[in-house]
N, C-alpha and C positions, 0 to 999 in steps of 0.2 A: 550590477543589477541586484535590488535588493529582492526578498521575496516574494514570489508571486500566486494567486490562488489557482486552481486547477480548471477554470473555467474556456479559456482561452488556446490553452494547450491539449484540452479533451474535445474544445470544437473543430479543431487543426485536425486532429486525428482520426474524427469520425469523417469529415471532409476525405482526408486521405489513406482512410482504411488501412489503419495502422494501428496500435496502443498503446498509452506510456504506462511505464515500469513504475511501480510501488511498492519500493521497499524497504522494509521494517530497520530503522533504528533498534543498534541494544549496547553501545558502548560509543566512546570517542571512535574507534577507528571505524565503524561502520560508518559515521560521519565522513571521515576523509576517505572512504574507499569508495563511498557511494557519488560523494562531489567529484573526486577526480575522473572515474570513469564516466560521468557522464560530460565531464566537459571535455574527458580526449575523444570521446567518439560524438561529439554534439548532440546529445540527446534530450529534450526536456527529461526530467524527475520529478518524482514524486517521493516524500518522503514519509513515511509514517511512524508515529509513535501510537503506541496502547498505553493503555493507563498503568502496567507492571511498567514498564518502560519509564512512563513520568515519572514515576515514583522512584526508580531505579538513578536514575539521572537526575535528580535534583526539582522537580515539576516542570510545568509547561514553558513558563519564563526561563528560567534558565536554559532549558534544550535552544527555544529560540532565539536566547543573546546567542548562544553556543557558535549552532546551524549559519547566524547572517554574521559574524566574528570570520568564521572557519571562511566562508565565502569571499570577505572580501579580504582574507589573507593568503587564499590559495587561488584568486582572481580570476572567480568562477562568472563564465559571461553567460552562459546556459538557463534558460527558466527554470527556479527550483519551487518546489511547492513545498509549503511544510503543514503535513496532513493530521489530524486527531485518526487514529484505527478504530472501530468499535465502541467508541467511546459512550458511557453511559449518559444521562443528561446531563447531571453535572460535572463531569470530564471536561462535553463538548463547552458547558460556558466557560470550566477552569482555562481552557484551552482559547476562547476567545478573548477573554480576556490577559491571555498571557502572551499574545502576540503571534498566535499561529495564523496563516494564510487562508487553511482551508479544516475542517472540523467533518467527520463521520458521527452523526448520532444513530446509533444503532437502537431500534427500538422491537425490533422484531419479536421480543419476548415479551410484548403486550398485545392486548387484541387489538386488531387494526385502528377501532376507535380512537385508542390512549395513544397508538403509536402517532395516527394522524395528527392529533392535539399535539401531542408535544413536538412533531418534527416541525409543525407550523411555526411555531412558538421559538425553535430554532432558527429559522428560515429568516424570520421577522427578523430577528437581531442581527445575523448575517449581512442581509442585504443593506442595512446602514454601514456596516464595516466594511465594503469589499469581498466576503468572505463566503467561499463556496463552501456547498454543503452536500454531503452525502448521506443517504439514508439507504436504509434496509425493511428489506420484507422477504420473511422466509429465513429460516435460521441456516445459517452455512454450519455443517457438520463439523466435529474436534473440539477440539479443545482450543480454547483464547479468555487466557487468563483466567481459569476456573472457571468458566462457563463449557459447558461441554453439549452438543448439540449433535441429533445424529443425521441432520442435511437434508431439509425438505425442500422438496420443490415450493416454489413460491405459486402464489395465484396470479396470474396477469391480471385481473381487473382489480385486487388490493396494490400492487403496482402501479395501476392508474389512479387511483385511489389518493397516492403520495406522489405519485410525479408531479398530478396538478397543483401542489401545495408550492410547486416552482424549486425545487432540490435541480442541484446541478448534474448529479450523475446519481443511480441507482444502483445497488449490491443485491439482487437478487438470488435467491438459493436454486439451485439446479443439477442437484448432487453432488455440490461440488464440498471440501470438507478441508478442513486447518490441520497443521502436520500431514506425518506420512499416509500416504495412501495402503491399506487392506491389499492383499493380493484377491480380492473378493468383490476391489469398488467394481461396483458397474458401470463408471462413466458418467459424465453428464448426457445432459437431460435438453437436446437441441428442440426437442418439439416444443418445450416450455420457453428454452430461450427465444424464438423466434417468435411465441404467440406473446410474450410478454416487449419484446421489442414493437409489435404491431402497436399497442396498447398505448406502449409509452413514445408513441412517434420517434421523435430523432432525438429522443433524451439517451444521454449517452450510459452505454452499461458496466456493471465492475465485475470482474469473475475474482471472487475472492480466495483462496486454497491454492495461488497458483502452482506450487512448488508441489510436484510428480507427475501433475498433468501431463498426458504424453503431446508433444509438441503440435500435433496435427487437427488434435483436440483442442489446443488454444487456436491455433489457427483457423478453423472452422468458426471457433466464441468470436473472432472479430469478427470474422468477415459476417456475421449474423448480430454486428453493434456493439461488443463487448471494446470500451475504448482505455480500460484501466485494469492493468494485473496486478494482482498482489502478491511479493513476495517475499517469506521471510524464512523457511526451512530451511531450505537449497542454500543458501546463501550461509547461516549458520552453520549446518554440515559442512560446508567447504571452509568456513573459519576455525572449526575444532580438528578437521582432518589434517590441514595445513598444519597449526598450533604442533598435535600429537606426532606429528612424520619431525617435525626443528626436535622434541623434547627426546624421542625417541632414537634418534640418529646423536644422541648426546650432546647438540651445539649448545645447550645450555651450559653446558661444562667448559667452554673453549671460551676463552679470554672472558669479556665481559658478557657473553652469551647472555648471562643469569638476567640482565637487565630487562623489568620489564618492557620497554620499548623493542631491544632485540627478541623478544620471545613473542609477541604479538606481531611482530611486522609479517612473518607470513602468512598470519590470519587475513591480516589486511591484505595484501595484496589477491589472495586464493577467491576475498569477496568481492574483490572490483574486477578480477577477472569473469566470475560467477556475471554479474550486475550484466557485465560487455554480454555478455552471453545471450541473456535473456533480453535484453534490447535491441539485441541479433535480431532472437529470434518473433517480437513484437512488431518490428518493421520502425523503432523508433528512433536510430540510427541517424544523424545526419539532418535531423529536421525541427533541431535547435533554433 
């Protein structure tokens, strides 16, 4: 199964009150950790890159020879999506024209106006390609890639605003925020989520920051239409934790330890562990 966009797989799950896992490439082995785990536990995926990430990795074409190479050498049968994060406007075209499935143009940092215009403008190219689209309204708080925002609630009728433009899923702000969570966050923001799901009918919603969210609070975000999480923190903390526990215990010292491959393997595996986790905890489990 080669790549697939995110359309099909976010109607599955709004259907069945559940939501797929999204999350963040930032090296080869998040590749393989994120593929394998979702084809041992059946999961569809979602995979995201940001534009530090393109750049990081060699740009959009190369990630995607990468992603559908890696797939059909580790004989992945599971829908995989390969997503643009955040992505500026010209990201989002670099990224369609470099073979990705599904594209995020985040426009939130223009007045609704400009944002409209230009998600249309995405939309329009898209939908000759096969290729879903995601937008934003209302800036999700943190930091993503130098952009630093501190987490507004969105407006539900600018949400209606962009849903009607035909976007496949919505990222709406609702206090929710990129990296670690303030011992001070106040949680999101359900009254918003609810009035802006009213808005946008059964257009499916993104909770983006997923990574601190306390679990019952994601839980609560589906079953109020949230059909896609984002996550890329959680997942890195348990690659650097893993890494620092092998370098620390010395096994880089013991025979060919030093090899990069043997010093990254328990990253990799502490992230597909991580991934299992959060797909646990989504309900996306099994419905491959």
């Amino acid at each position: 199964m080669g790549l697939v966009n995110a359309k099909e797989m976010l109607s599955k799950a709004k259907a069945g009150h559940y939501a797929v896992g999204h999350f963040n490439l930032n090296n080869m082995e998040s590749v393989r950790a994120f593929l394998l785990a979702a084809q041992q536990v059946q999961s569809p995926i979602i995979l995201g890159v940001s534009g530090g990430t393109a750049k990081y990795m060699g740009g959009y074409r190369t990630i995607a020879d990468m992603v559908s190479d890696f797939m059909d050498f580790l004989e992945i049968t599971v829908p995989v999506c390969l997503h643009v994060d955040h992505g500026t406007f010209e990201e989002a075209l670099s990224a369609i024209e470099g073979g990705f499935s599904s594209v995020m143009f985040d426009g939130s940092k223009y007045s609704i106006e400009e944002n409209v215009e230009k998600t249309k403008y995405i939309v329009g190219l898209c939908r000759d390609r096969n290729i879903s689209v995601e937008a934003e309204v209302g800036a999700i708080g943190g930091e993503e890639d130098g952009h630093i925002a501190m987490g507004e609630c969105a407006d539900p009728k600018e949400c209606r605003a962009i849903a009607d433009l035909g976007v496949d899923m919505l990222a709406a702000g609702i206090g929710n925020i990129h990296g670690k969570y303030p011992a001070d966050w106040k949680g999101l923001n359900f009254d918003v989520l609810a009035a802006i799901q009213r808005e946008t009918k059964d257009l499916p919603l993104v909770l983006h920051g997923g990574s601190g969210i306390p679990d019952e609070m994601v839980k609560k975000a589906i079953e109020l239409g949230v059909c896609k999480v984002n996550v890329n923190t959680e997942c890195q903390l348990a690659f650097a934790e893993a890494t620092r526990e092998y370098i620390e215990e010395g096994k880089d010292q013991q025979g060919k330890g030093f090899t990069p491959r043997a010093m990254l393997a328990p990253g990799l595996e502490a992230t597909k562990k991580k991934c299992i986790e959060k797909m646990e905890l989504f309900g996306s489990i099994g419905k491959a």
